[in-house]
C-alpha positions in Angstrom: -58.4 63.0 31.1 -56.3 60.3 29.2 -53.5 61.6 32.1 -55.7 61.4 34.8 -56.5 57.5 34.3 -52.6 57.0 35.0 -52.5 58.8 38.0 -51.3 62.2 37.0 -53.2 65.6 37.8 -52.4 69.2 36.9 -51.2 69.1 40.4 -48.2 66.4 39.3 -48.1 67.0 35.5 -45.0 68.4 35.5 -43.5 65.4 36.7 -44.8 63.7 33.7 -43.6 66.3 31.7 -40.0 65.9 33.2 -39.8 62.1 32.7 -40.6 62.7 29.0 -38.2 65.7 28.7 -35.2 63.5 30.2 -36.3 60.5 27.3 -36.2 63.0 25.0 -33.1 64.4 25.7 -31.5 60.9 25.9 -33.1 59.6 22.4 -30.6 63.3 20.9 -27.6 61.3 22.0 -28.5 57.9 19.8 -26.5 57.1 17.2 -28.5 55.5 14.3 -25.5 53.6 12.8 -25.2 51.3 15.7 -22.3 53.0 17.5 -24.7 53.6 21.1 -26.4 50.2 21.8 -26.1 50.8 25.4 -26.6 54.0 25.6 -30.0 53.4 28.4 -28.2 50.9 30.1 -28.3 51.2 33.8 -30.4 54.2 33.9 -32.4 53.6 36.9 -34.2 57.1 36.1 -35.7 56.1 32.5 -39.3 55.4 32.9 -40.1 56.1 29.2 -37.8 54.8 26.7 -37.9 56.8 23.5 -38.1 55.9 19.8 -34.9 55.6 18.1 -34.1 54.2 14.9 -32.7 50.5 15.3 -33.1 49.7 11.6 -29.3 49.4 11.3 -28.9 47.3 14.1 -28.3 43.6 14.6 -27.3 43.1 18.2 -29.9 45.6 21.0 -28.2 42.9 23.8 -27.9 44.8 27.2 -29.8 47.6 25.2 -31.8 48.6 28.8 -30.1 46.0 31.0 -30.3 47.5 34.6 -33.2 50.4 34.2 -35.2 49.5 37.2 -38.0 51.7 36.6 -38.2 51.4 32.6 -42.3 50.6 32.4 -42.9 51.4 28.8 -40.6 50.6 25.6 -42.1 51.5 21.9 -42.5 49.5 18.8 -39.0 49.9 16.9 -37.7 48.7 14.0 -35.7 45.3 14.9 -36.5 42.5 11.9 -32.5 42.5 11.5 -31.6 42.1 14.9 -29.4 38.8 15.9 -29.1 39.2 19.4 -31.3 40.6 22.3 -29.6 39.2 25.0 -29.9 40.9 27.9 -31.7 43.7 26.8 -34.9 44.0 29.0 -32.8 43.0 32.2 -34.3 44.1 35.7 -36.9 46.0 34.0 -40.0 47.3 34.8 -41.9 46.0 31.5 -45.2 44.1 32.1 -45.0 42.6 28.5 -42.4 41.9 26.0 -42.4 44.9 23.6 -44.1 44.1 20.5 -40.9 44.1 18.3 -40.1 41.9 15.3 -37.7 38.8 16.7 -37.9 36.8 13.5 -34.4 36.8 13.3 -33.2 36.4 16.4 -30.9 33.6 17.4 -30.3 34.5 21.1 -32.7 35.6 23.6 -30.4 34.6 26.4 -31.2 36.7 29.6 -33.5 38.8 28.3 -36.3 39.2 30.4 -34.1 37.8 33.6 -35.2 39.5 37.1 -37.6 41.9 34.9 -41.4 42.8 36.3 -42.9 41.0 33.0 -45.9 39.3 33.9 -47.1 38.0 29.8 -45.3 36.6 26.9 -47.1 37.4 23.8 -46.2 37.4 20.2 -42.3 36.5 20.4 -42.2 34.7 17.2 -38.6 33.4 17.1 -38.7 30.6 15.0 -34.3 30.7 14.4 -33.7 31.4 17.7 -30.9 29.2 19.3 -30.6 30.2 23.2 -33.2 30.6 25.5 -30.6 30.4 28.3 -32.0 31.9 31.3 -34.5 34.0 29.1 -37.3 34.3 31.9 -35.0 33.0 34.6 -36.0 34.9 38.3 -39.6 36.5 36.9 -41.0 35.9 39.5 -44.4 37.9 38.4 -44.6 35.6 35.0 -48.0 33.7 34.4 -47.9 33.3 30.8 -45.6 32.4 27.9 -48.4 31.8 25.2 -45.7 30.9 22.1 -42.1 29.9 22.3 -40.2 28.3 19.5 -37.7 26.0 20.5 -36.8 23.6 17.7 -33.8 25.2 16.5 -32.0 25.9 20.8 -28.1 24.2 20.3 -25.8 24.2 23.1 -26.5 24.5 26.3 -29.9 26.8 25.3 -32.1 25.8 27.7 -30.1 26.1 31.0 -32.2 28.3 33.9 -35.1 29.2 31.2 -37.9 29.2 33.5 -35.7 29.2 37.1 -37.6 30.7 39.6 -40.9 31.4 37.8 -43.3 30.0 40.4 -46.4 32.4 39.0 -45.8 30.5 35.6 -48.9 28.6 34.9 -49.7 28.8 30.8 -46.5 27.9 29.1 -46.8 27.2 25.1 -43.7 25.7 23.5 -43.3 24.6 20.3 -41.4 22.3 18.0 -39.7 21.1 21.4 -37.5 17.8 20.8 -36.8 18.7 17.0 -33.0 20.4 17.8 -30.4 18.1 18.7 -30.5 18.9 22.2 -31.4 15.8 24.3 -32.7 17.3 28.0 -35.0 20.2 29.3 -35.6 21.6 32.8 -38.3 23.3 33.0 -39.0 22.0 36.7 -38.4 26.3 37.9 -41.6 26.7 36.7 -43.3 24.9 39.6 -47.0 25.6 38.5 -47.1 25.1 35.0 -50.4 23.8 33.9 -52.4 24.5 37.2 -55.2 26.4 37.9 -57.5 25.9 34.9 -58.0 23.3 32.1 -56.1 25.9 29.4 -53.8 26.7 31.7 -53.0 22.5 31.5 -53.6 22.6 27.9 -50.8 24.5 27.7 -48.5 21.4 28.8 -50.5 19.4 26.7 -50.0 21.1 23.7 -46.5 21.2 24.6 -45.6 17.8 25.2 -47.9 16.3 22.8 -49.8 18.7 20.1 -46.6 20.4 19.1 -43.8 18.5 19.9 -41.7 16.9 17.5 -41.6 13.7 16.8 -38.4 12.2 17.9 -39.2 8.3 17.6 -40.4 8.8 13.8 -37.5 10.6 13.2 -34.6 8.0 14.6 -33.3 10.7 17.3 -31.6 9.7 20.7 -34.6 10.0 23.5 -35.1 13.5 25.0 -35.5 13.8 28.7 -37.9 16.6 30.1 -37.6 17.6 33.6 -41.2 18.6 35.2 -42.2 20.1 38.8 -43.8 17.4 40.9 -46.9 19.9 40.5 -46.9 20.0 37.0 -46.1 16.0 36.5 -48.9 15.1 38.7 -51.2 16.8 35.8 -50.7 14.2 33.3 -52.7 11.1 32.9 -51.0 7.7 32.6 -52.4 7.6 28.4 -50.7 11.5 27.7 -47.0 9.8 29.0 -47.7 7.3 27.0 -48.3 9.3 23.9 -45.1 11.2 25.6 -42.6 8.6 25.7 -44.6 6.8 22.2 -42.6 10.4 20.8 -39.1 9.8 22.1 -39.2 12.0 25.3 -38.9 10.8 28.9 -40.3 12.8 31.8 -38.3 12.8 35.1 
């Protein structure tokens, strides 16, 4: 029955029963000292990745980078990772897997060109890059938390390219690295279609921004879609600008 709802029969269960044979027999070749990271990468035959132990990792980047038809990924064991850059690249995933990213510092490329369509609970409050992250998702509608006050560098370059589906976008902490710019303008919807959906920018802008003024930082400039600009009411770029951010 629990088969059945996912499309499979006893006519075609021994197709499922092959996909999960070839994961398992993939998951025999991992190496839990940290020696196979890539082991998945560009399998364009994995549908179902298998557990393996990550415990003793602290970089998964590129870990399924190029499995087209990857759709399901289980909870591992990641609280040490650094670095997941790259590693859901191209994929089939819907939603991020519900890992442990509180240590992450990059997250550069990591969902880029994948099917994702939600953002939920990626909690990474140290992480530094968002470079590209979400850039080309072109099935993205929501990113309901995203940490930015400690991105350096160049971390925001091509975050949200290309993500015209993107309408509920939560950031928070924006302005409080020592970054000065943001273009966010790829995500030409943001904050259309309902009133949360436009809370979203709200709370992002205004809620949970930091306050740059108050702290004596150099002005931060926020590039917006003409869609999304056109949201905000003369008083909330007032309260805006009153923070130390510009929008263009």
């Amino acid at each position: 029955g629990v088969f059945e709802k996912i499309g499979y029969t006893e006519k075609n269960a021994s197709l499922l029963q092959e996909m999960v044979d070839y994961s398992y027999e993939l998951a025999k070749g991992w190496n839990p000292d940290g020696s196979t990271r890539i082991l998945f990468r560009d399998n364009t035959l994995l549908i179902f990745a298998p557990y393996v132990d990550t415990s003793g990792y602290n970089n998964l980047s590129d870990m399924y980078y190029g499995c087209t038809k990857l759709s399901f990924i289980p909870a591992l064991p990641t609280k040490g990772v650094l670095d997941f850059s790259g590693c859901f690249y191209s994929t089939n995933i819907q939603e991020n897997p519900k890992w442990d990213y509180s240590n992450t510092l990059s997250l550069s490329n990591t969902f880029q060109l994948s099917k994702v369509v939600k953002i939920k609970g990626l909690i990474a409050p140290k992480c530094t890059s968002y470079n590209s992250t979400f850039s080309s998702c072109s099935y993205l509608t929501e990113i309901d938390y995203l940490d930015v006050g400690e991105v350096s560098g160049i971390g925001f370059y091509y975050m949200v390219q290309g993500c015209s589906k993107l309408v509920f976008m939560r950031l928070v902490n924006l302005g409080k690295s020592t970054l000065t710019s943001l273009d966010v303008s790829g995500a030409t919807n943001w904050g259309t279609g309902s009133e949360e959906n436009r809370q979203s920018l709200i709370d992002s802008l205004i809620t949970y921004s930091y306050d740059r003024a108050n702290a004596g930082m150099a002005n931060f400039t926020i590039k917006l879609s003409a869609n999304t600009k056109a949201l905000l009411t003369e008083e909330e770029i007032a309260q805006i600008t009153n923070k130390g951010f510009t929008i263009s």
